[in-house]
Every structure is written in structure tokens, then in C-alpha cells.
C-alpha positions in Angstrom: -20.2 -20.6 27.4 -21.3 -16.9 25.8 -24.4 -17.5 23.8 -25.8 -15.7 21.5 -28.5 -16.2 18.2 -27.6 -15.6 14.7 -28.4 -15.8 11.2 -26.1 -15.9 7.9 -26.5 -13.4 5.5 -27.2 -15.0 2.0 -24.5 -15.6 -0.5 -24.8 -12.3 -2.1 -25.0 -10.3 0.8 -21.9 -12.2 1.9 -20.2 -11.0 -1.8 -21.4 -7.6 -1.1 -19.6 -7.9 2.3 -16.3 -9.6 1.5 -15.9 -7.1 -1.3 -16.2 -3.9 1.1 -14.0 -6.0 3.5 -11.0 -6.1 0.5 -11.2 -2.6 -0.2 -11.0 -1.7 4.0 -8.1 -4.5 3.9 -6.1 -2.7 1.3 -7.0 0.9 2.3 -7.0 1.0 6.2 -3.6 2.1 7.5 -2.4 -1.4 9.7 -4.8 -4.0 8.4 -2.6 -6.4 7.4 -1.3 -6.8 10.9 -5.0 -7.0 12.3 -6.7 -11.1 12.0 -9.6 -10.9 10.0 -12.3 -13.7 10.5 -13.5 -15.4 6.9 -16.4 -14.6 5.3 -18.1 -18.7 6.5 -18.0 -16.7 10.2 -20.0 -13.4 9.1 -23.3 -13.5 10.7 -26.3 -10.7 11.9 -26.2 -11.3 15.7 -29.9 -11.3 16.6 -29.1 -11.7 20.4 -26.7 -11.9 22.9 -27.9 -14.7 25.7 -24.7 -14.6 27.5 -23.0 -17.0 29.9 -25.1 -20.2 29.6 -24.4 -23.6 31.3 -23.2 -26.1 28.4 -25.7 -29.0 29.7 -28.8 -26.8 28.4 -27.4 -26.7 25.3 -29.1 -29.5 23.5 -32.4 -28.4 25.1 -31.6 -24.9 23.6 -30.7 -26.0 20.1 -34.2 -28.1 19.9 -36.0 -25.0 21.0 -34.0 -22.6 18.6 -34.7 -24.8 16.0 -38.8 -25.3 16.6 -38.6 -21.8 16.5 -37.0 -21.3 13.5 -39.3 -23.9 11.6 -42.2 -21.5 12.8 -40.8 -18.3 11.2 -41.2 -16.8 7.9 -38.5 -15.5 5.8 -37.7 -12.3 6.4 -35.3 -9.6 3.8 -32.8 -7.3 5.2 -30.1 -5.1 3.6 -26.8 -3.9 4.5 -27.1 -0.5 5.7 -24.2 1.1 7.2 -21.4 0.2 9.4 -18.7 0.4 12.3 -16.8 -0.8 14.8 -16.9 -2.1 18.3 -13.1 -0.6 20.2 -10.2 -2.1 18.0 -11.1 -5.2 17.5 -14.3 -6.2 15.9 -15.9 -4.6 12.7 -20.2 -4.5 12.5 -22.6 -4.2 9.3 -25.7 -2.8 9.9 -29.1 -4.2 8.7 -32.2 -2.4 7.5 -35.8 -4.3 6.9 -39.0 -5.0 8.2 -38.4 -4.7 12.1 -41.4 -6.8 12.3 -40.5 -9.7 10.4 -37.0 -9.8 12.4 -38.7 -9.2 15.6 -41.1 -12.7 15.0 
């Protein structure tokens, strides 16, 4: 299984979000033929773990989640944008490299 960690933007950043994502939707030559994921799927990928055995998984999940109990809130804000080939559309994130980084 590909593994990665994430966190979910809050709910306004996830406005701010679906709101560019209906004006690319209506402008963007093609886009109604493309599948576009809903907004309950956005997420800032953190990192990518990749191919990990599905028995560690509940051992994982209990470590990820220790972890998160240890960390302090951290702000970031959207800040710019792309694409990865065809098929997948990225939002960037600025903020305190530090606080994302613990």
C-alpha cells in the first residue's frame, strides 16, 4: 500500500480552495471531461512513505497519532499553485517551516 502523511486544511481554507477550483472548472479548456476529487479528499501532503506492508499499519496509526498528540498547532496559508503532468492539481502552503517541520 502507498503511504503517505497528511493534514486537512481548515474549513475556510477548504472554501478558499473549492472556490478557485469552480472558477478553473468553468474557465480551463476540457475540464468538464477531467474527474475532479471533492473538496472531503483535499489534504497538504506532509510526506510520502511509500510502499508499506499493510500488517504495520495499526502499529503506524498508533505512532502517527502519539505524534500528533505531541504537536502544536501550526498556521499555514495558501500560496500558489500547479500541477503534477495531466492529472493531479497541487496548492502550495506558506508558514512557519518550523512549526510544520515538529
Amino acid at each position: 500500500m502507498r503511504l503517505f502523511t497528511a493534514v486537512v486544511p481548515p474549513a475556510a481554507q477548504l472554501d478558499e480552495l473549492a472556490a478557485a477550483v469552480a472558477r478553473l472548472r468553468q474557465a480551463a479548456p476540457g475540464a468538464d471531461a477531467l474527474r475532479w476529487t471533492r473538496p472531503a479528499g483535499w489534504h497538504y501532503t506532509l510526506a510520502f512513505l511509500g510502499e508499506v506492508d499493510e500488517g504495520l499499519l495499526p502499529e503506524l496509526e498508533e505512532r502517527f497519532r502519539r505524534g500528533a498528540r505531541r504537536s502544536v498547532p501550526f498556521r499555514v496559508a495558501i500560496s500558489g499553485g500547479g500541477h503534477f503532468g495531466q492529472g493531479i492539481l497541487w496548492a502550495g502552503a506558506a508558514g512557519e517551516d518550523d512549526d510544520v517541520a515538529s
